[in-house]
C-alpha positions in Angstrom: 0.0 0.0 0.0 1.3 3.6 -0.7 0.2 6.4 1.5 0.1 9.8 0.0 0.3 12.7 2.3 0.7 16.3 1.4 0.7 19.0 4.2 0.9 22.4 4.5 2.8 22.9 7.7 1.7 26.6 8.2 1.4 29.4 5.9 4.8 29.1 3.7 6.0 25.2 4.6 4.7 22.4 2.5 6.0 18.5 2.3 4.9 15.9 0.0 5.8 12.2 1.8 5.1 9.0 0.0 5.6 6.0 1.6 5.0 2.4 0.7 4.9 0.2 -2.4 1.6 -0.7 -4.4 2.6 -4.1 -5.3 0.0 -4.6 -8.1 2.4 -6.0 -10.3 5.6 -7.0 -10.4 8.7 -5.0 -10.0 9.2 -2.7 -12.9 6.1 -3.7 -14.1 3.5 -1.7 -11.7 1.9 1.2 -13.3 0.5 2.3 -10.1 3.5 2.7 -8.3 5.1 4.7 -11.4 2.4 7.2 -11.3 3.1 8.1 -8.1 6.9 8.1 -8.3 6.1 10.2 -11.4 3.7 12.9 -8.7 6.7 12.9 -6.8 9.2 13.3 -9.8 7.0 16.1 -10.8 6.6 18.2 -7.4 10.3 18.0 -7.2 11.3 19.2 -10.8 9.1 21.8 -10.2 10.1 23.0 -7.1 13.6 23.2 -8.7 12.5 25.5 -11.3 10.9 27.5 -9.1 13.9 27.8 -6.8 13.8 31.3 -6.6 10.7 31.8 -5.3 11.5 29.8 -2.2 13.2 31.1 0.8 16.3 27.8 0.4 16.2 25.0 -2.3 13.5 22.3 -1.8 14.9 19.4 0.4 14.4 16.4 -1.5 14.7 12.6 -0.5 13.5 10.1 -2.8 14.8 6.2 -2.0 13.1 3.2 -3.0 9.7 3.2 -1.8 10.0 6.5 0.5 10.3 10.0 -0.5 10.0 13.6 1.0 9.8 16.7 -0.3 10.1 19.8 2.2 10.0 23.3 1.1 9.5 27.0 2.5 8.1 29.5 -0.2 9.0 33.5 0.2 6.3 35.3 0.9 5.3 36.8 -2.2 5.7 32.9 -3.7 3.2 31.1 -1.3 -0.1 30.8 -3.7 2.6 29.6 -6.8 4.1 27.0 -4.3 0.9 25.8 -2.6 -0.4 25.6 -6.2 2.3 22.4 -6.9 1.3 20.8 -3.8 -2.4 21.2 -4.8 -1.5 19.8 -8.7 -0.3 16.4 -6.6 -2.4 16.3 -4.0 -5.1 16.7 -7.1 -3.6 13.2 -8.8 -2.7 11.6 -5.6 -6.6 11.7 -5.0 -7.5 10.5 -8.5 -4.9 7.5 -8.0 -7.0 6.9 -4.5 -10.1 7.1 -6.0 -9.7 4.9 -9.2 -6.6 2.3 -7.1 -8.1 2.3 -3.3 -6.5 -1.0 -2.5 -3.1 0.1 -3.4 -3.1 4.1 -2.2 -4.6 6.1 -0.1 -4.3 9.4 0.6 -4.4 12.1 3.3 -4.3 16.1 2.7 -3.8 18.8 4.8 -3.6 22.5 2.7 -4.9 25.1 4.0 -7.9 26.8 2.4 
């Protein structure tokens, strides 16, 4: 099972953590577990382009089957930032709702 959670710690700190494996097909094989490695791949990409905008670079820590991604947006960034959390909290939920025995998901953004 992966678990899915993506928080908004307080106005300007989000994290994305993933945790777990789907297992609902062999290794290398399971499409499930690639679409959320991809959520994750995204988020982080993005958060690199958007560097800038954030008050230090994105911490990032992806390793087999568990992955985090912490960040702190300037204050003028927040809505831009928050708005790639939303964009994988938005697929996380669709991978819930159409794979519920292999993800689930738990979100926490403000507003």
């Amino acid at each position: 099972m992966i678990q899915i959670v993506v928080s908004q710690i307080n106005k300007n700190e989000f994290r994305l953590r993933i945790t777990g494996h789907a297992q609902s097909a062999p290794y290398g094989s399971d499409l499930v577990c690639a679409a959320c490695s991809i959520l994750c791949i995204t988020a982080a990409e993005r958060l690199r382009e958007m560097e800038s905008q954030l008050e230090e670079p994105a911490k990032i820590s992806m390793q087999g089957g568990d992955a985090v991604i912490y960040c702190r947006a300037k204050e003028n960034a927040v809505e831009a930032v928050k708005g790639v959390f939303q964009t994988i909290d938005c697929g996380a939920h669709w991978l819930s709702e159409n794979y519920p025995e292999y993800v689930k998901t738990k979100s926490a953004l403000q507003g």
